[in-house]
C-alpha positions in Angstrom: -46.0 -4.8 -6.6 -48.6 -7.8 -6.3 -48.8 -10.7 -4.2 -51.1 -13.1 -2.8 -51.5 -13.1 0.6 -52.2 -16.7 1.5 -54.5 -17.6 4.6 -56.3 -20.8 3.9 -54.4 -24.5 3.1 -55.9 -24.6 -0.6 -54.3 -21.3 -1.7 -51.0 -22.7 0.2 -51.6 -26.0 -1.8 -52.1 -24.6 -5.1 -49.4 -22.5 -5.1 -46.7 -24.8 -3.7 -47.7 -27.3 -6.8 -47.0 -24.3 -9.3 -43.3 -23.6 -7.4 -42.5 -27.1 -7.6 -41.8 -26.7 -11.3 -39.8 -23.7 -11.2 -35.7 -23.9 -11.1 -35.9 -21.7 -8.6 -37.4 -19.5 -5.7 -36.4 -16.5 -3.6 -37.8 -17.3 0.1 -37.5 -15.3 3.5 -39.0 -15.5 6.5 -40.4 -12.6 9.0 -40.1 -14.2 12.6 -40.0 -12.9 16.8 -37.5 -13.9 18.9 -37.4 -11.8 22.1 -38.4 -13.8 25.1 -38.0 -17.3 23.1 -35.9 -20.1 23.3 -36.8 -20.8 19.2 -38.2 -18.1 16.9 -41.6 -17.8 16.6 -42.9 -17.9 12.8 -45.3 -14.7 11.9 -44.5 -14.7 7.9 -43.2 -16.7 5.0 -42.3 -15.0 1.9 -42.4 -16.7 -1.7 -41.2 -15.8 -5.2 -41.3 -18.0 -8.0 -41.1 -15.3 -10.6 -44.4 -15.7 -11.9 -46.2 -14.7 -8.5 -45.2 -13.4 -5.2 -46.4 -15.1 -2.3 -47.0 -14.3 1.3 -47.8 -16.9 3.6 -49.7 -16.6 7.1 -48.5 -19.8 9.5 -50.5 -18.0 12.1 -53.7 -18.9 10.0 -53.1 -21.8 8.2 -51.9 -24.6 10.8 -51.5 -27.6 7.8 -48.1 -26.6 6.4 -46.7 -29.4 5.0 -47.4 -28.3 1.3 -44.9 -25.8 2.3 -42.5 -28.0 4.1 -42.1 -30.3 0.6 -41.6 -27.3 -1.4 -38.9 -26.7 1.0 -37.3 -29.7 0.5 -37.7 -30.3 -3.3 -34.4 -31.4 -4.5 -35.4 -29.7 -7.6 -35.9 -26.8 -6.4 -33.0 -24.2 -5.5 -34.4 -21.9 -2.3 -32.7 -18.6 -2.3 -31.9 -17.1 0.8 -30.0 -13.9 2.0 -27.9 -14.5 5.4 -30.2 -17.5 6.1 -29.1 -18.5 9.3 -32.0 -17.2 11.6 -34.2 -18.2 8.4 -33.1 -22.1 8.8 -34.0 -21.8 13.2 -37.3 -20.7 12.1 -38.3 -23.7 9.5 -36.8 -26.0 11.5 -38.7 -24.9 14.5 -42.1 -24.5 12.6 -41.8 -27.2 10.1 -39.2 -29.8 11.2 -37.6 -29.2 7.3 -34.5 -27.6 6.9 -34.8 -25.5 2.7 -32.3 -28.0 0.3 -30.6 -27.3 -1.8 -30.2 -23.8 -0.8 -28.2 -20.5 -2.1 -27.6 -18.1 -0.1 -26.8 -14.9 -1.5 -24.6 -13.4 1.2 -22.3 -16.2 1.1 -22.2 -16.3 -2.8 -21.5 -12.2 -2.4 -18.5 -13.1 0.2 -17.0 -15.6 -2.6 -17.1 -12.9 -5.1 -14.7 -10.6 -2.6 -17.6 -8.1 -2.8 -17.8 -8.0 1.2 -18.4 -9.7 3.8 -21.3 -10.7 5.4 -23.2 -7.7 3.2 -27.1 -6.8 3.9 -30.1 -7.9 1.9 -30.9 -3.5 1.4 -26.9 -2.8 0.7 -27.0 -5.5 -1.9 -30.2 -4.5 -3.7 -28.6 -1.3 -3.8 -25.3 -2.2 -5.1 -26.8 -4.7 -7.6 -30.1 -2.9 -8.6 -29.7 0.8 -7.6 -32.6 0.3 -5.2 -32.9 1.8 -2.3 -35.5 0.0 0.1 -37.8 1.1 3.2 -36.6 -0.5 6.3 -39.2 1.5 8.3 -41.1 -2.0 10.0 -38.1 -4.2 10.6 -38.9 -3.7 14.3 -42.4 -5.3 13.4 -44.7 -7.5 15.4 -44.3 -10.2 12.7 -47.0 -12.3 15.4 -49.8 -9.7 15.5 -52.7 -9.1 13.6 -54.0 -7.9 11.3 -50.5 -6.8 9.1 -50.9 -3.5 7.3 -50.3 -2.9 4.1 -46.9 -1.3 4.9 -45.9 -4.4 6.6 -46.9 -6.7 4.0 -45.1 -4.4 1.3 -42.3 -4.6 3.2 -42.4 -8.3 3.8 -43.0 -8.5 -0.1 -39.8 -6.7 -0.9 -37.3 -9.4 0.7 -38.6 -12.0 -1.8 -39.0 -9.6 -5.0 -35.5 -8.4 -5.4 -34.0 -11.1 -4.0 -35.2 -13.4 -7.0 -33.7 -11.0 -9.6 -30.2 -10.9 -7.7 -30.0 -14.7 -7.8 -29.4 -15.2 -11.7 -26.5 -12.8 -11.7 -24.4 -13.6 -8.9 -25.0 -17.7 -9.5 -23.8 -17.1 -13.1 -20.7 -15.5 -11.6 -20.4 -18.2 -9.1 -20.7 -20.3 -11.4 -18.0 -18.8 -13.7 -16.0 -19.0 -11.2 -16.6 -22.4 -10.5 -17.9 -22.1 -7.1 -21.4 -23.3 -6.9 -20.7 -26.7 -5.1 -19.1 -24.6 -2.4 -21.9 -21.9 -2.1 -24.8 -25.3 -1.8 -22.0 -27.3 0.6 -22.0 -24.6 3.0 -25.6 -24.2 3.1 -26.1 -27.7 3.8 -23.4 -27.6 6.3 -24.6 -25.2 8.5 -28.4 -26.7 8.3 -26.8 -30.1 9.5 -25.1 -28.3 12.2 -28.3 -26.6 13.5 -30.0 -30.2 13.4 -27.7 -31.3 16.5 -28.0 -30.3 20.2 -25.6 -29.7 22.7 -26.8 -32.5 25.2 -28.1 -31.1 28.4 -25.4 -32.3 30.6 -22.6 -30.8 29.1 -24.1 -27.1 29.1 -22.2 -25.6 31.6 -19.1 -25.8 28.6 -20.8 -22.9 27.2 -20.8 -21.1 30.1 -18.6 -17.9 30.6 -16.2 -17.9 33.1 -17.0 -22.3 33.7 -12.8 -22.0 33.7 -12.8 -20.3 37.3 -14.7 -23.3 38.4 -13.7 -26.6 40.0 -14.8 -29.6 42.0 -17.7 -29.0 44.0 -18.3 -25.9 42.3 -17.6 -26.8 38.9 -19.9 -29.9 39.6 -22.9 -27.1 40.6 -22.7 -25.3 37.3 -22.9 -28.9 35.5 -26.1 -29.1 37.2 -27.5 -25.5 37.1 -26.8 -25.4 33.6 -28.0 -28.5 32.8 -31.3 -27.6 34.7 -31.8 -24.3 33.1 -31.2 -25.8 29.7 -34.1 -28.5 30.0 -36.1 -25.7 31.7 -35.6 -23.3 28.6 -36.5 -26.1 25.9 -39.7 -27.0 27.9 -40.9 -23.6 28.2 -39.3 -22.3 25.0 -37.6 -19.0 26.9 -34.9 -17.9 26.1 -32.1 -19.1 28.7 -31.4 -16.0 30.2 -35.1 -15.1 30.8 -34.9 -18.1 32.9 -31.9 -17.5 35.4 -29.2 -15.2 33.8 -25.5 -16.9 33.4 -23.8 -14.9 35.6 -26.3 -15.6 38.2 -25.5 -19.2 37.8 -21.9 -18.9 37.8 -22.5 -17.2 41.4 -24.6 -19.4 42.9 -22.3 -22.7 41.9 -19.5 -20.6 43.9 -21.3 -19.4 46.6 -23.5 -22.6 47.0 -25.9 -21.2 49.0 -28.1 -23.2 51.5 -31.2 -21.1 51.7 -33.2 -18.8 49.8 -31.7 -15.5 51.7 -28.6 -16.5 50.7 -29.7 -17.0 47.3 -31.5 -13.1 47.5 -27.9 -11.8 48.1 -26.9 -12.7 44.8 -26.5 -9.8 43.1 -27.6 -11.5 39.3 -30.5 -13.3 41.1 -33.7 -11.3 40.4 -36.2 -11.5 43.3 -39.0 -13.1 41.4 -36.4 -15.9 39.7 -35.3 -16.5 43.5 -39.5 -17.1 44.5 -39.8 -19.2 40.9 -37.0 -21.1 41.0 -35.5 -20.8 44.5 -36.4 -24.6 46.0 -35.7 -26.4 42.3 -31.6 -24.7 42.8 -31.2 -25.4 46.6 -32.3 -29.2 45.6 -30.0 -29.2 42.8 -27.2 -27.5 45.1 -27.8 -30.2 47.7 -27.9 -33.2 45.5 -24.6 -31.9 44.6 -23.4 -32.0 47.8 -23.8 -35.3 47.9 -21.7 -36.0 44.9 -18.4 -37.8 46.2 -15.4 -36.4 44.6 -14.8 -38.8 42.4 -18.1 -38.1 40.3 -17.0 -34.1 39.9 -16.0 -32.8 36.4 -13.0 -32.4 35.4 -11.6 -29.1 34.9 -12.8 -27.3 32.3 -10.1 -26.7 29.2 -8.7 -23.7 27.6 -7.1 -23.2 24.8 -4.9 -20.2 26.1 -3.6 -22.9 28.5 -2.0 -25.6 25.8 1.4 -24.5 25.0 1.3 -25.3 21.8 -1.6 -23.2 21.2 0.0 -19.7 20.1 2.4 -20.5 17.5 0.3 -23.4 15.8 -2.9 -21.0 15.4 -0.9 -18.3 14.2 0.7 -20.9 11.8 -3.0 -21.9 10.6 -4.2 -18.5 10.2 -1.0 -17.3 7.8 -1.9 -20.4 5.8 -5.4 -19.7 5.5 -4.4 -16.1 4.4 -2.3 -17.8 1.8 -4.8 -19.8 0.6 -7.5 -16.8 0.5 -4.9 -14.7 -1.3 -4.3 -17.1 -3.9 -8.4 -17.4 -4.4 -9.3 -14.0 -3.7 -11.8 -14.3 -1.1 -11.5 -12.5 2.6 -9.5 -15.3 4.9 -12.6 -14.7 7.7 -14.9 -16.7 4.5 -12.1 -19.4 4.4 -10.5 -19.5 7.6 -11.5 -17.3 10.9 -10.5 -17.5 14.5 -13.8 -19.0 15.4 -13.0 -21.9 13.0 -9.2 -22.1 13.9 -10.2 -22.3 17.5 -13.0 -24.5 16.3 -10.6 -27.2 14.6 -7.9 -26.8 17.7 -10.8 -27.7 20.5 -11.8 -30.6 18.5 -8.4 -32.4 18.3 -7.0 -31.3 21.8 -10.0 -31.1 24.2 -11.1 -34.0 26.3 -14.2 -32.6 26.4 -15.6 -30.5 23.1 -18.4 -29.0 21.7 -18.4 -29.8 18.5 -17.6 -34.0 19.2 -20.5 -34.0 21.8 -23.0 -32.9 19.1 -21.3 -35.4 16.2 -20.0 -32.4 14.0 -16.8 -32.3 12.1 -14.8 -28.7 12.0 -15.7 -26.3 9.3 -11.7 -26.3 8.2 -11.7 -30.3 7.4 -14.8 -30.4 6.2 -17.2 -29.9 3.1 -15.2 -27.5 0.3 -12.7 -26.4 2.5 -11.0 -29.5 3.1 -9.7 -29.7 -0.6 -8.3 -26.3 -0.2 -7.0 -27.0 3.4 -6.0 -30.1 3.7 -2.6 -30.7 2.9 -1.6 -27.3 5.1 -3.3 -28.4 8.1 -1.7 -31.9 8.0 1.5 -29.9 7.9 0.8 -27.9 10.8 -1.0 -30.0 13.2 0.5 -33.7 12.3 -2.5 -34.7 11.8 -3.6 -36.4 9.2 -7.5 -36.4 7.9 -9.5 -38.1 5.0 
């Protein structure tokens, strides 16, 4: 097939005034996350029907042609499974794509699987079969070979001629708003940050914790959190979690006793070693009164069994009667999600300013009245 490959900001400009006009585009995005905190753009993909489009961020530094194209309101972006897609715009461009489509989700509503691939789809849909062979690329090095950039060229091509099809069966079924809401949903979710301090609630295990040593993995986490976003490393690749978990029970006062934790790598211990012992000891000097309290679980509400197995069989109801898999309209995550943020002192999804996905966006119409029911709860 042909495309442009785009390495200069005029090209970039030109073509981004041409795509403003069109309904439509297909877009994807080839990106490197190994070591990193954020992805690391290597590749935009564009296709407006009328020419294909592969953009080099690496080259051209002055993006923000692309960023308003992005965020046309005119403009539908088509996506497959854009999840990682939306980290890596908002990381390069500050934009999040609106209003977007994604095609997995669309798929899902359809009952034509769950969470299906961009290659199982083009087959399904278009008989197909695509090259996977550079998925493991280098999306940062240069130059790309031909291979790669045929490859890369393929996520955009075939994803613009599956769009018209499933949208018009969306929309047949009357579904559109819900496939656009829960596009824009999840962007506005990954615009919000956990604050720093309350890290150590992601932490595995933080439940074994308490007082002094709960109060440690406050601190660790919160350190290795800032420490991650400065450097952009991924958090592990700073101190891994289970090392932190040990060191807030242990508390060690010296940098042999930190070597004797088994998680601790000896390199992390000679990087990092003085910045933990500080943090352990300004801990120390925490009076009791300042310690966090214990961490919650939802395993230990007794309520807990009977009303999320009460919200799941309604959720299943509601999914029969609609035809679309209960994990698209109601999954543990979310149950578990909904249950935190009406019962937990302390949660997640408050700290950040978000609303569950169950009472929220097209699912609350569809929900509503059931989860009043069960909970005694009643929302807007």
């Amino acid at each position: 097939m042909n495309y442009q490959y785009i390495k200069d900001k005029d090209a970039l400009v030109t073509y981004c005034q041409r795509a403003q006009t069109k309904p439509f585009i297909a877009v994807d995005t080839e990106f490197v996350r190994t070591r990193t905190l954020t992805p690391q753009i290597g590749l935009v993909q564009l296709y407006d029907g009328e020419q294909l489009a592969l953009v080099d961020p690496i080259a051209i530094r002055e993006l923000s042609a692309l960023a308003n194209l992005l965020s046309n309101p005119k403009v539908i972006k088509v996506l497959h499974s854009c999840s990682e897609d939306l980290d890596t715009f908002w990381t390069a461009l500050g934009v999040m794509p609106n209003p977007l489509f994604d095609t997995q989700f669309a798929t899902s509503l359809l009952n034509q699987g769950t969470s299906v691939g961009y290659a199982k789809l083009v087959e399904q849909r278009l008989g197909v079969s695509l090259d996977k062979g550079e998925s493991r690329t280098d999306w940062l090095a240069r130059p790309l070979s031909e291979q790669q950039l045929a490859y890369a060229a393929n996520d955009v091509y075939y994803l613009y001629q599956l769009f018209s099809p499933i949208a018009a069966e969306i929309e047949a079924l009357g579904r559109t708003a819900w496939v656009l809401e829960e596009s824009a949903q999840l962007a506005a979710r990954k615009r919000q940050d956990l604050p720093s301090e309350y890290a150590y609630l992601t932490i595995k295990n933080n439940w074994l914790l308490s007082g002094r040593g709960l109060a440690c993995l406050k601190a660790l986490a919160a350190w290795r959190l800032e420490k991650a976003r400065t450097r952009n490393l991924a958090l592990n690749f700073v101190i891994k979690e289970g090392a932190l978990v040990n060191i807030a029970r242990r508390q060690p006062a010296n940098k042999n006793a930190l070597y004797a934790i088994p998680e601790m790598a000896p390199q992390d211990v000679r990087r990092h070693g003085e910045e933990l012992l500080d943090i352990l000891d300004n801990v120390n000097r925490l009076p009791p009164e300042h310690y966090p309290a214990n961490v919650e679980r939802l395993v230990d509400f007794p309520a807990y069994k009977k009303t999320s197995a009460n919200l799941r069989h309604y959720c299943e109801e509601v999914a029969s009667q609609l035809a679309i898999p209960v994990e698209l309209l109601g999954s543990k995550k979310q149950i578990n999600q909904l249950l935190k943020w009406l019962w937990f002192t302390l949660d997640e999804s408050k700290l950040m300013g978000q609303v569950p996905e169950l009472i929220s966006g097209w699912r609350l119409p569809l929900l509503r009245d059931g989860i009043c029911r069960i909970t005694g709860v009643k929302f807007d």
